[in-house]
TORPA-4810 file (N, C-alpha, C, O; in nm, 3 decimals):
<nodes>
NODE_1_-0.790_2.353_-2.194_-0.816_2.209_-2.186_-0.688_2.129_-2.212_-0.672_2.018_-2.161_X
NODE_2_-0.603_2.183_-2.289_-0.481_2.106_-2.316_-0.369_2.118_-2.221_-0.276_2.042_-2.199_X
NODE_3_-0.399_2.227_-2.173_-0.308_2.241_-2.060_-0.331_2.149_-1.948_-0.259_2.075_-1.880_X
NODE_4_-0.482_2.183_-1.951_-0.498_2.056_-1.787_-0.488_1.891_-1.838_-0.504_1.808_-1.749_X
NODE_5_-0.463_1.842_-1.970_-0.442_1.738_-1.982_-0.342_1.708_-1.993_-0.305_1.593_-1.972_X
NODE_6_-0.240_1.834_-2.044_-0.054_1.807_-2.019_-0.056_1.788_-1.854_-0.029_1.680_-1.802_X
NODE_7_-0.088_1.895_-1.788_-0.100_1.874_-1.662_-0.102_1.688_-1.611_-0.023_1.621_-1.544_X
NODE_8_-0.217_1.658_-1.672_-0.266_1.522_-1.569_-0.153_1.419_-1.631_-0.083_1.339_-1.569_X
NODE_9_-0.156_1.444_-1.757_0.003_1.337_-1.860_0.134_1.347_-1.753_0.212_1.260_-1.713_X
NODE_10_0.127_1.467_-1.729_0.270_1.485_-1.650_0.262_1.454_-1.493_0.365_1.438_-1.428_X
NODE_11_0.128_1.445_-1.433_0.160_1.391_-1.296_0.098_1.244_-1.287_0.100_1.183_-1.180_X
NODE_12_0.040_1.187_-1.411_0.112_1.008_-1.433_0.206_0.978_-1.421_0.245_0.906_-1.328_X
NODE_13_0.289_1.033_-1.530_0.432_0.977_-1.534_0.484_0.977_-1.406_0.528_0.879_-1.347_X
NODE_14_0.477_1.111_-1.357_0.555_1.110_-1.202_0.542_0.996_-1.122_0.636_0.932_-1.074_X
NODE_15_0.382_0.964_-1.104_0.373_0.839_-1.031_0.410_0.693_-1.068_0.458_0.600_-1.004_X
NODE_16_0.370_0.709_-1.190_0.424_0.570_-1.258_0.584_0.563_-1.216_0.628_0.465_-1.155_X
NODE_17_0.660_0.666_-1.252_0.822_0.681_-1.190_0.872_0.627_-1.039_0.965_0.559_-0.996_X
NODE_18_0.763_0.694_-0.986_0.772_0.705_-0.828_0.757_0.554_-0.811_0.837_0.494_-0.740_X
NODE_19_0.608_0.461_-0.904_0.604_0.330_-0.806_0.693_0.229_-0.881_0.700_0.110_-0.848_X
NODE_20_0.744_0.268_-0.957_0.854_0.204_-1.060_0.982_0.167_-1.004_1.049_0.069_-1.037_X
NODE_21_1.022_0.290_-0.881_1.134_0.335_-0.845_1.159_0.289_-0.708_1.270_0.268_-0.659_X
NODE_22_0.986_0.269_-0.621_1.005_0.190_-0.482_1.012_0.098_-0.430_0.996_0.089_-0.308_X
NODE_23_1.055_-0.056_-0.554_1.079_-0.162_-0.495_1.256_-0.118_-0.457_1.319_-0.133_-0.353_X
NODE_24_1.303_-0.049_-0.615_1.456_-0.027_-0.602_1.480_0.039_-0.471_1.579_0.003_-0.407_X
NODE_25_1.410_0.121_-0.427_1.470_0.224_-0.351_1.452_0.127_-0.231_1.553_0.131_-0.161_X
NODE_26_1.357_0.040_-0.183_1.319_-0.003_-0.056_1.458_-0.140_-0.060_1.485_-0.206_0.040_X
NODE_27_1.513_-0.154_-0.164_1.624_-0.275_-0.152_1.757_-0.205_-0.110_1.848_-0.263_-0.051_X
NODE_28_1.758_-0.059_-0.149_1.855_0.049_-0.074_1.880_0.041_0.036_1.977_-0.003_0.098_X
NODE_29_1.759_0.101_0.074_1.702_0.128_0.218_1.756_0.062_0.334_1.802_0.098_0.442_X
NODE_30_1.735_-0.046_0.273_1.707_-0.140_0.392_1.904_-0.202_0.386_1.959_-0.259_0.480_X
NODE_31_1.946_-0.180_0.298_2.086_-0.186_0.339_2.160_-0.112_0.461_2.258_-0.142_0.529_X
NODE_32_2.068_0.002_0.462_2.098_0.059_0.633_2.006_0.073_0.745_2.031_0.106_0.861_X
NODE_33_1.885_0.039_0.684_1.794_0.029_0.810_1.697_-0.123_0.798_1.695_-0.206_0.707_X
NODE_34_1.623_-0.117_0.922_1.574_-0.207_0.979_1.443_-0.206_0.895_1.409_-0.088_0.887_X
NODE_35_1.330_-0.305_0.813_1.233_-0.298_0.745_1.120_-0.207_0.842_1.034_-0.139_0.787_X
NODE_36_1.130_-0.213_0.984_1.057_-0.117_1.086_1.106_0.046_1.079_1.017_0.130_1.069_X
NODE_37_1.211_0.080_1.084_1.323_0.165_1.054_1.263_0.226_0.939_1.225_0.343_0.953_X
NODE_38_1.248_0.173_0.837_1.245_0.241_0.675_1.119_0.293_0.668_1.090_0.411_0.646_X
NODE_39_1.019_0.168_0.694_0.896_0.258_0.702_0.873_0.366_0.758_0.815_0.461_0.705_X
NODE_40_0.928_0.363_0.902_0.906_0.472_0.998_0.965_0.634_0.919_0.894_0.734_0.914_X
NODE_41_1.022_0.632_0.896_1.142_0.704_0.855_1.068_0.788_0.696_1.057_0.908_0.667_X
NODE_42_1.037_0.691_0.637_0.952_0.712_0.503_0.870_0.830_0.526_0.878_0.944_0.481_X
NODE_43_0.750_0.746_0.647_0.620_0.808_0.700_0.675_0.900_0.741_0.613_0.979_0.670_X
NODE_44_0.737_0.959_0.795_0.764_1.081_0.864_0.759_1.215_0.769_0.695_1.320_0.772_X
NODE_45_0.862_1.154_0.679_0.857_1.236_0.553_0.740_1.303_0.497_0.701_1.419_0.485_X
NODE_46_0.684_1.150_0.459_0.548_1.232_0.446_0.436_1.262_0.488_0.348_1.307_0.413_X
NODE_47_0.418_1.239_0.631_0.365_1.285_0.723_0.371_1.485_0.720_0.280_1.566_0.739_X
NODE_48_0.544_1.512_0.683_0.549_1.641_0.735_0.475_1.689_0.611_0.395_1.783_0.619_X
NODE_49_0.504_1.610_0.469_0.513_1.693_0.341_0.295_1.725_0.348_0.217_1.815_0.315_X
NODE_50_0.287_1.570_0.416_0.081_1.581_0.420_0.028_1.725_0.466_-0.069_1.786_0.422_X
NODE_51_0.140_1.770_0.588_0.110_1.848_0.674_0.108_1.942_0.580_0.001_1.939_0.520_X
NODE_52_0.189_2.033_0.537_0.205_2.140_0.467_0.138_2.142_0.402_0.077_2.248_0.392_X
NODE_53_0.086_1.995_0.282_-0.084_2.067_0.177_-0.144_2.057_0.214_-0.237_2.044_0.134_X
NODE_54_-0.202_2.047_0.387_-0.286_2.053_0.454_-0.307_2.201_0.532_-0.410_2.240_0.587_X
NODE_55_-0.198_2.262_0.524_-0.185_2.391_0.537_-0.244_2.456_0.467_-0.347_2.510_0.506_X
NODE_56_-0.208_2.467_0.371_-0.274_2.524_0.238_-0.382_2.505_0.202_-0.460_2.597_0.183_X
NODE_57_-0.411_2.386_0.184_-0.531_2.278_0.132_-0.644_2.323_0.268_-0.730_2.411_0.265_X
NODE_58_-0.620_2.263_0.343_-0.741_2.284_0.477_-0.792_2.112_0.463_-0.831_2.064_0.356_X
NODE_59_-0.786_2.053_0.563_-0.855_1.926_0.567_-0.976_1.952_0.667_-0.995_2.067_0.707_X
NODE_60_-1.071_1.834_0.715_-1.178_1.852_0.804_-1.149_1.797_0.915_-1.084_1.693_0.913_X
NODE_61_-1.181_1.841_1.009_-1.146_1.807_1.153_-1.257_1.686_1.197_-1.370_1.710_1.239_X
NODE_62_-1.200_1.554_1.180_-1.262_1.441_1.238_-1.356_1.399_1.357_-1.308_1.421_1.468_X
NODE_63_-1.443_1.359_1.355_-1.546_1.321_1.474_-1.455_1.221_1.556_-1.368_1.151_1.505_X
NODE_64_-1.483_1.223_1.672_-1.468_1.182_1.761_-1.482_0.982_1.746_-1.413_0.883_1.772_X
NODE_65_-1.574_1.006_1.704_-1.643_0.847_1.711_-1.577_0.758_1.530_-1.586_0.639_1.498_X
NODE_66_-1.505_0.896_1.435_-1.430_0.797_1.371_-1.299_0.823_1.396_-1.239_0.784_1.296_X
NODE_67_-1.210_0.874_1.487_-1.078_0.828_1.507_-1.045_0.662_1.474_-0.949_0.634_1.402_X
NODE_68_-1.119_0.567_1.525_-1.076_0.489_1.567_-1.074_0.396_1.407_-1.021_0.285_1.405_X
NODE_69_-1.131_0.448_1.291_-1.149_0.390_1.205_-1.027_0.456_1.121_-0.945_0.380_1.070_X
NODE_70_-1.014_0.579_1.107_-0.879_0.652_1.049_-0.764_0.514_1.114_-0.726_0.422_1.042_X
NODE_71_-0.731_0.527_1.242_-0.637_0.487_1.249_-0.639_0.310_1.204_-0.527_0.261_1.216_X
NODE_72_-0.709_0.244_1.172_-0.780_0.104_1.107_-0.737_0.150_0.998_-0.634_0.090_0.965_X
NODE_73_-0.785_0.270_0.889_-0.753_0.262_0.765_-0.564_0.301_0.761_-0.483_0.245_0.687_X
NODE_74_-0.538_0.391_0.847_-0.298_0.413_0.848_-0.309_0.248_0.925_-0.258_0.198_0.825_X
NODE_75_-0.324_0.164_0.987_-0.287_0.019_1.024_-0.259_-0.043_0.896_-0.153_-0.104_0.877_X
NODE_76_-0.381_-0.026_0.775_-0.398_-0.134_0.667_-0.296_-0.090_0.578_-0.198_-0.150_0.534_X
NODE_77_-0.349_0.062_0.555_-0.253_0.135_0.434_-0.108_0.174_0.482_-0.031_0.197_0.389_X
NODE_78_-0.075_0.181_0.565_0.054_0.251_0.593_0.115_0.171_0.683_0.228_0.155_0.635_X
NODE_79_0.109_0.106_0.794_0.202_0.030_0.887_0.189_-0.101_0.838_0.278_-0.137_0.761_X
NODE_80_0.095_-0.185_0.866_0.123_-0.309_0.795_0.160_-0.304_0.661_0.282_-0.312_0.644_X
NODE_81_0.080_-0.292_0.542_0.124_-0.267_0.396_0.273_-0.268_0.385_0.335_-0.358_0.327_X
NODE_82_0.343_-0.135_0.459_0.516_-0.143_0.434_0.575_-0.206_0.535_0.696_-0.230_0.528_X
NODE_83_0.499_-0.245_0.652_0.600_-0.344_0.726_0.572_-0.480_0.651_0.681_-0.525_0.616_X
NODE_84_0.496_-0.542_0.623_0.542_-0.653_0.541_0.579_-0.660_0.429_0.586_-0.774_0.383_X
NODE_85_0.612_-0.563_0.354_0.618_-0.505_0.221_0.805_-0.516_0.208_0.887_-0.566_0.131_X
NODE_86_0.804_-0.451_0.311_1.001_-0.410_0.401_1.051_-0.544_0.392_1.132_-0.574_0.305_X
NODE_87_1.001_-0.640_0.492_1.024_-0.781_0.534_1.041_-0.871_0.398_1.130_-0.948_0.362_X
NODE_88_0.935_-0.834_0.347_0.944_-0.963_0.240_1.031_-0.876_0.134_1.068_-0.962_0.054_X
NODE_89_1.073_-0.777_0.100_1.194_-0.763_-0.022_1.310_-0.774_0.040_1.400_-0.705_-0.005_X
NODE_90_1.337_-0.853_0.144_1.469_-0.886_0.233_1.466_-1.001_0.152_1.558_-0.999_0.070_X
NODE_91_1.397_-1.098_0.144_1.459_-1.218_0.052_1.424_-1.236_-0.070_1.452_-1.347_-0.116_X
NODE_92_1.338_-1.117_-0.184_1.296_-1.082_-0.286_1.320_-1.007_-0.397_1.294_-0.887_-0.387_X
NODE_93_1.368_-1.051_-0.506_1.425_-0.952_-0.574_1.370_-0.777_-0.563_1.323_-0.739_-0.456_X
NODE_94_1.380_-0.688_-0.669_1.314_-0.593_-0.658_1.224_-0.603_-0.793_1.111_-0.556_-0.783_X
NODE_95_1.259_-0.652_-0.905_1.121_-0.707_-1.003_0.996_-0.779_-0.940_0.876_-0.763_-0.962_X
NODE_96_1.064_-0.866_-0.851_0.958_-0.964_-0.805_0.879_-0.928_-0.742_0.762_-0.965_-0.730_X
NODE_97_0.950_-0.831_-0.685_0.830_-0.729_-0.573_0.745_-0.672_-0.602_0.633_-0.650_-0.557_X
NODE_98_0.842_-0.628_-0.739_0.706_-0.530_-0.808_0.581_-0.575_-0.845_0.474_-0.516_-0.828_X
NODE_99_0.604_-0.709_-0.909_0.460_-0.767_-0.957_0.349_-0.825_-0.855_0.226_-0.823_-0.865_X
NODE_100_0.419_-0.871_-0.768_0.340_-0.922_-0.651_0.280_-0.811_-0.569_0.170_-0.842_-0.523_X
NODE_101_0.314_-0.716_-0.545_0.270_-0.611_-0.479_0.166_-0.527_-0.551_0.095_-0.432_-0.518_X
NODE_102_0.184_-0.596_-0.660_0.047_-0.514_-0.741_-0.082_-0.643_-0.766_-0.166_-0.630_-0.856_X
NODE_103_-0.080_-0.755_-0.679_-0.183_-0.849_-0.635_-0.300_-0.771_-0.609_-0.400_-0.827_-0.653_X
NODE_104_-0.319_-0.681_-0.564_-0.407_-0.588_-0.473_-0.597_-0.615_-0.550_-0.708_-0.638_-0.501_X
NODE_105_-0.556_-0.600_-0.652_-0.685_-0.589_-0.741_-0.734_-0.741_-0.713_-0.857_-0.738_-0.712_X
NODE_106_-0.681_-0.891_-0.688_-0.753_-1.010_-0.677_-0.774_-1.030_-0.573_-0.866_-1.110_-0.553_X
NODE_107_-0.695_-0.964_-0.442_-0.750_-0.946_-0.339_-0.845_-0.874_-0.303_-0.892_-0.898_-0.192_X
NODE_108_-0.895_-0.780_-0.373_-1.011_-0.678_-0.358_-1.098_-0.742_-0.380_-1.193_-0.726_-0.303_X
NODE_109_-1.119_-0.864_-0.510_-1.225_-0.929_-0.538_-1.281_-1.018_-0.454_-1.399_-1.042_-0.428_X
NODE_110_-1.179_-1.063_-0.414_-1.225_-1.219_-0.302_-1.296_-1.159_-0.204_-1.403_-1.206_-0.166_X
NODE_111_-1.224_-1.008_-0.136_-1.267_-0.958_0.030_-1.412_-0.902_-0.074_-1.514_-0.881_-0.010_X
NODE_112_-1.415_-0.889_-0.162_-1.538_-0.793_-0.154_-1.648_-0.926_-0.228_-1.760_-0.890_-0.263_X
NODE_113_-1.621_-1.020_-0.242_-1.707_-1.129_-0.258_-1.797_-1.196_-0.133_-1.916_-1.214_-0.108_X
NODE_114_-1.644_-1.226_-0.060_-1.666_-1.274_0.080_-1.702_-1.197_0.182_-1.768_-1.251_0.271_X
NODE_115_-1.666_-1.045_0.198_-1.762_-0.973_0.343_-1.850_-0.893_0.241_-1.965_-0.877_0.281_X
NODE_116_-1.830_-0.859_0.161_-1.959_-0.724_0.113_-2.062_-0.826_0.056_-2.181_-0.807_0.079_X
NODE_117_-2.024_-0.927_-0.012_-2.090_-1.036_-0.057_-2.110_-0.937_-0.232_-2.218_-0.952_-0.288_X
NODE_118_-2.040_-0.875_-0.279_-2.085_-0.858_-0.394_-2.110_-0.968_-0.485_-2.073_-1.080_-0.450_X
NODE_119_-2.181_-0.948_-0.624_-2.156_-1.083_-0.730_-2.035_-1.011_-0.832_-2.012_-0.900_-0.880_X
NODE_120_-1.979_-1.141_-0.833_-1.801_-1.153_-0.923_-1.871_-1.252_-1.052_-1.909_-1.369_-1.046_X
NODE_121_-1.870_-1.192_-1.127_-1.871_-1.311_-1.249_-1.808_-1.378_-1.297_-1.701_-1.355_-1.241_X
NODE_122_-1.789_-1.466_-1.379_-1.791_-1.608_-1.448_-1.606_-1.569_-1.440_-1.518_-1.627_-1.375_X
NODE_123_-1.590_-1.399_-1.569_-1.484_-1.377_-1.616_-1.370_-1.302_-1.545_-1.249_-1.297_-1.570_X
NODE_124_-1.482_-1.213_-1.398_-1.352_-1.201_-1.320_-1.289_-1.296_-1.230_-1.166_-1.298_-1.219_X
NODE_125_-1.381_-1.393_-1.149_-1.302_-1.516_-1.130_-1.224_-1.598_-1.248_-1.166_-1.693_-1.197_X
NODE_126_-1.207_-1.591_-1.371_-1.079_-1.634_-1.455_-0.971_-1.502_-1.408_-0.849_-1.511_-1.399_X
NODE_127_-1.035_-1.409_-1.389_-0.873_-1.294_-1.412_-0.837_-1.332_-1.277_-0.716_-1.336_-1.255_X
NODE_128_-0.926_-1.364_-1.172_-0.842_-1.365_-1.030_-0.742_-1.509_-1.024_-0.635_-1.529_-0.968_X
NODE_129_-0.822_-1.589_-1.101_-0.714_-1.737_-1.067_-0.611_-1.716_-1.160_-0.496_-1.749_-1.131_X
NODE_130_-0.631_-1.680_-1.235_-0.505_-1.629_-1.386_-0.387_-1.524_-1.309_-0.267_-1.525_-1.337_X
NODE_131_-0.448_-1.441_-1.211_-0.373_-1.342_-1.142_-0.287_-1.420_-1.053_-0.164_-1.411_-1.046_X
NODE_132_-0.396_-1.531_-0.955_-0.326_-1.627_-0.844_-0.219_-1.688_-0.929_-0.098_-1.679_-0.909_X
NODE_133_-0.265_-1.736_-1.006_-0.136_-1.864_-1.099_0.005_-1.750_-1.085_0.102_-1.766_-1.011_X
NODE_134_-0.020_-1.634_-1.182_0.071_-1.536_-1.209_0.181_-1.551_-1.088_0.285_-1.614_-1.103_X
NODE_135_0.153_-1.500_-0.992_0.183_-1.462_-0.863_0.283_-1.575_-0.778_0.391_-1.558_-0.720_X
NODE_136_0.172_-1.737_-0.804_0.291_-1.793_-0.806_0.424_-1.825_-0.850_0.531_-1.859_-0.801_X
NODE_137_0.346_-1.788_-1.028_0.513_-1.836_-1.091_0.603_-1.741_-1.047_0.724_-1.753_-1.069_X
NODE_138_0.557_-1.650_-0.989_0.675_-1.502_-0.968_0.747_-1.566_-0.831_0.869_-1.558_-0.816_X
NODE_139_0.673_-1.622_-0.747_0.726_-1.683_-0.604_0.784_-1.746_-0.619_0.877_-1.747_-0.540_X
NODE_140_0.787_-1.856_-0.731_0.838_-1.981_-0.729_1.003_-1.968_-0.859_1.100_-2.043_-0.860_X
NODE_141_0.987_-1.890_-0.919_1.084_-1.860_-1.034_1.134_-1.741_-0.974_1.233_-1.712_-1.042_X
NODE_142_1.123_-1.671_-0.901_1.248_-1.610_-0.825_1.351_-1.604_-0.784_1.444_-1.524_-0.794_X
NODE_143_1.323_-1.749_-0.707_1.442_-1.828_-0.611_1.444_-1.955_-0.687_1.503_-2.041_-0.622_X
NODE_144_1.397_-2.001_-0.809_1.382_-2.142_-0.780_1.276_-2.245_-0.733_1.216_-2.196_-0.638_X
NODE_145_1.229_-2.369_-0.764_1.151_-2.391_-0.665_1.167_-2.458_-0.567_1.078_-2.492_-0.488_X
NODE_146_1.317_-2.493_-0.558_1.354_-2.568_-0.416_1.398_-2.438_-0.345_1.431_-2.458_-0.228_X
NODE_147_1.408_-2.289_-0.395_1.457_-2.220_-0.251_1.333_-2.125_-0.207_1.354_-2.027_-0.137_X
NODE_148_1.165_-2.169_-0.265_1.092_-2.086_-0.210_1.112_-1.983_-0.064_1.169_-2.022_0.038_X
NODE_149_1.066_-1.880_-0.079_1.086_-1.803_0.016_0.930_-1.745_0.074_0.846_-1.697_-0.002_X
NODE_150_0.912_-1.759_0.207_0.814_-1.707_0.252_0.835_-1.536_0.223_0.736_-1.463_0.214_X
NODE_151_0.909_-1.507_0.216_0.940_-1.337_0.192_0.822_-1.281_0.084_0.759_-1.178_0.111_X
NODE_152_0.797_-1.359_-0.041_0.690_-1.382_-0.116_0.555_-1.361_-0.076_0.457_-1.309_-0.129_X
NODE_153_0.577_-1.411_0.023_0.401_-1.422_0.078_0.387_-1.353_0.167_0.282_-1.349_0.231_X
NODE_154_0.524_-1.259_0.199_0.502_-1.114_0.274_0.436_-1.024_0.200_0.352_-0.949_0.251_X
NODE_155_0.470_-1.023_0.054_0.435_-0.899_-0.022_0.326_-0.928_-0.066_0.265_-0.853_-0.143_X
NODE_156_0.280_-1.048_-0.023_0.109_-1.055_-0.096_0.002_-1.041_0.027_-0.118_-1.018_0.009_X
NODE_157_0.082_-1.062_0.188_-0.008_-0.978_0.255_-0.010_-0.841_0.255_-0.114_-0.785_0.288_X
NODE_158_0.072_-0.788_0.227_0.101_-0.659_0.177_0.023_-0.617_0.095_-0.035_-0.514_0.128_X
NODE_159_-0.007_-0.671_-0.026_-0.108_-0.616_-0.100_-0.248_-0.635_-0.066_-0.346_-0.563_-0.085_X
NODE_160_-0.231_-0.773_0.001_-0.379_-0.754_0.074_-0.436_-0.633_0.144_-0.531_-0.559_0.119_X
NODE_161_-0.342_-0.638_0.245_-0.331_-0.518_0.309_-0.418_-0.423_0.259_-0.530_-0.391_0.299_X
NODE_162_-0.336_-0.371_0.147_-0.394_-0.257_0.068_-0.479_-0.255_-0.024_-0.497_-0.161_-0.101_X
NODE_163_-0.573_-0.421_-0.021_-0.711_-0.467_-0.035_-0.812_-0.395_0.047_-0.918_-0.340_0.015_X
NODE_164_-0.739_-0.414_0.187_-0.841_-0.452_0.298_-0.872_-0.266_0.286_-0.984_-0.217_0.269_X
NODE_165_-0.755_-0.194_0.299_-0.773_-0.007_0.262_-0.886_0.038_0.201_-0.974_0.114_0.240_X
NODE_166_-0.866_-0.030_0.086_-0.936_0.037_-0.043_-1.095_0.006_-0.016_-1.169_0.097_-0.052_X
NODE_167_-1.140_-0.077_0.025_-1.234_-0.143_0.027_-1.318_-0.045_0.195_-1.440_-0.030_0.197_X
NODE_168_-1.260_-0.011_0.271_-1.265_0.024_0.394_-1.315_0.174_0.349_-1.425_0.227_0.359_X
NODE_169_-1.201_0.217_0.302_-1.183_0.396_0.217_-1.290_0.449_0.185_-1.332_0.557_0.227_X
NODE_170_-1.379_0.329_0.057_-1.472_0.332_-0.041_-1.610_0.382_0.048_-1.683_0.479_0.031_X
NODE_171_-1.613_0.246_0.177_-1.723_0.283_0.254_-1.749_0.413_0.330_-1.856_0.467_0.356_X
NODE_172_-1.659_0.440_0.350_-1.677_0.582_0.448_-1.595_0.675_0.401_-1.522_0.738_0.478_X
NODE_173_-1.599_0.699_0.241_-1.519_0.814_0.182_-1.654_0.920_0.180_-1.633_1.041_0.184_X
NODE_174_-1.767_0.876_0.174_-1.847_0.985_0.190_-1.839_1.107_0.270_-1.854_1.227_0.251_X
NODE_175_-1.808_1.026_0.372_-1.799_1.114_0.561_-1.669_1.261_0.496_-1.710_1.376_0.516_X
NODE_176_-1.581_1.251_0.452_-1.445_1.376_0.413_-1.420_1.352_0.291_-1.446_1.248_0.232_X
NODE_177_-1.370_1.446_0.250_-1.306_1.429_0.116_-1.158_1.362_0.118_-1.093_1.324_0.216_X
NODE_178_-1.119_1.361_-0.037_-1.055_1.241_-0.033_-0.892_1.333_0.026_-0.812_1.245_0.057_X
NODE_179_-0.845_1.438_0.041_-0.740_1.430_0.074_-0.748_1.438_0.197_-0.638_1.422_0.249_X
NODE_180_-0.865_1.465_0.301_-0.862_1.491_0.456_-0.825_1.304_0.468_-0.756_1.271_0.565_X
NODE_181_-0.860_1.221_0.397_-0.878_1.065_0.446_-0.721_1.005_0.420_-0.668_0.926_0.498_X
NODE_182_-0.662_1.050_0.311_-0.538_1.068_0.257_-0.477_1.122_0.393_-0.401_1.045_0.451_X
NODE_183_-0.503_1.259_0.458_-0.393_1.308_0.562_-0.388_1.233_0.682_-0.285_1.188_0.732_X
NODE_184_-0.537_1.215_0.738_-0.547_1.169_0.829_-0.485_0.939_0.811_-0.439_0.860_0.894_X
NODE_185_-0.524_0.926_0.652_-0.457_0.723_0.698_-0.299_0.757_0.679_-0.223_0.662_0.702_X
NODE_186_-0.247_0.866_0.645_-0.069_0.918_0.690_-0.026_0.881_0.779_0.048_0.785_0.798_X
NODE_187_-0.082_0.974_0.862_-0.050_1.053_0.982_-0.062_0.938_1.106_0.029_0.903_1.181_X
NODE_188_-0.233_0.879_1.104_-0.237_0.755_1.177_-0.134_0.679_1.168_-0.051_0.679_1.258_X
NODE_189_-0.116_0.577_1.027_-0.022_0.519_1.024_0.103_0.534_1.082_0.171_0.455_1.147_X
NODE_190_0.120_0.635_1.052_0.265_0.716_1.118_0.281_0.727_1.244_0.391_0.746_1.295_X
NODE_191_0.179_0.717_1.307_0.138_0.705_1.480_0.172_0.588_1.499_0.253_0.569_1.590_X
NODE_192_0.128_0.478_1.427_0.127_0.326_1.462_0.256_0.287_1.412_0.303_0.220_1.504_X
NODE_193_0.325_0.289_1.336_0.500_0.301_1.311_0.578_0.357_1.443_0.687_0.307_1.468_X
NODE_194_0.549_0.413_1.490_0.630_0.446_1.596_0.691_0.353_1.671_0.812_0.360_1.694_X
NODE_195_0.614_0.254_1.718_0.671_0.182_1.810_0.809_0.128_1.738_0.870_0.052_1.813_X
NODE_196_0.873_0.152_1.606_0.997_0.139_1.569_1.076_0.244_1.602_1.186_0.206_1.642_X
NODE_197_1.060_0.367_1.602_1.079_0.474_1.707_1.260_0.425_1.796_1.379_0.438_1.766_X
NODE_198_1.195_0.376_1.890_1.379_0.334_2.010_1.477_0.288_1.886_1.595_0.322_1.900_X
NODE_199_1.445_0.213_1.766_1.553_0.153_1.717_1.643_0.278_1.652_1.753_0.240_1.611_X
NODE_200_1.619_0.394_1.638_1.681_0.506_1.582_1.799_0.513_1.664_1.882_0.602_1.645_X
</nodes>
């Protein structure tokens, strides 16, 4: 038992590292490539790395009649998400990015108020406007508030974005398990990145 909880301690940290590490790395990045470019390039990566624990792993071979929703869930999670994600840390620090890009949770509330029609109570509408306020001061104390930057409000469709995923995921995670949905919103995505593809 202690082992599998060193285990799970130690592949937190990793991730916590990893999302700690990808506003910095995407302000790299993009010093030599194109915000279309980086993503593409990213996805590929792990497109191949999906492939291989899919080797191993075994995923489920998709119906016919949900292709078209896989590739809806790599649109939300993987091509849009980092193409506006790319775009807007062109005029964004890499702190700033960080916090705004983790919007995701007040956007989940609103979409799932407004299409699922769930009920939001009294106190999570305070955390969502407390979150909205947040978000601005990060937009607006970035640059200043005479040099607002729409770049800002790239990374909060961005997190929408990865509102609109999660929420999508939830409904039809029944249908596969969770890493066949994982390989397959990759891989899609990675399909739909392409069209950055010629700029190589």
């Amino acid at each position: 038992m202690k082992k599998v909880k060193g285990k799970v301690a130690i592949a937190a940290m990793f991730v916590v590292l990893c999302w700690a590490y990808s506003p910095i790395g995407i302000h790299l990045g993009l010093a030599s490539y194109s915000p279309g470019q980086l993503a593409l390039l990213r996805f590929i990566i792990a497109s191949i790395f999906m492939g291989i624990v899919a080797m191993y792993q075994g995923v489920q071979v998709p119906k016919v009649k949900d292709i078209p929703l896989l590739f809806v869930l790599g649109f939300f999670a993987v091509a849009l998400h980092h193409i506006a994600l790319n775009f807007g840390q062109r005029g964004v620090s890499a702190g700033a990015a960080s916090v705004l890009a983790q919007s995701t949770p007040i956007f989940t509330v609103i979409i799932s108020r407004c299409v699922l029609k769930e009920r939001i109570n009294a106190w999570r509408w305070c955390c969502v406007f407390g979150g909205m306020t947040g978000a601005l001061m990060v937009v607006i104390g970035d640059k200043g508030i005479g040099n607002i930057s729409l770049n800002g409000l790239l990374i909060l469709v961005a997190a929408c974005s990865w509102s609109v995923y999660f929420i999508l995921q939830k409904r039809h995670s029944q249908r596969y398990s969770t890493l066949t949905l994982v390989c397959y919103t990759v891989w899609t995505g990675t399909a739909v990145l392409l069209v950055f593809s010629p700029g190589y």
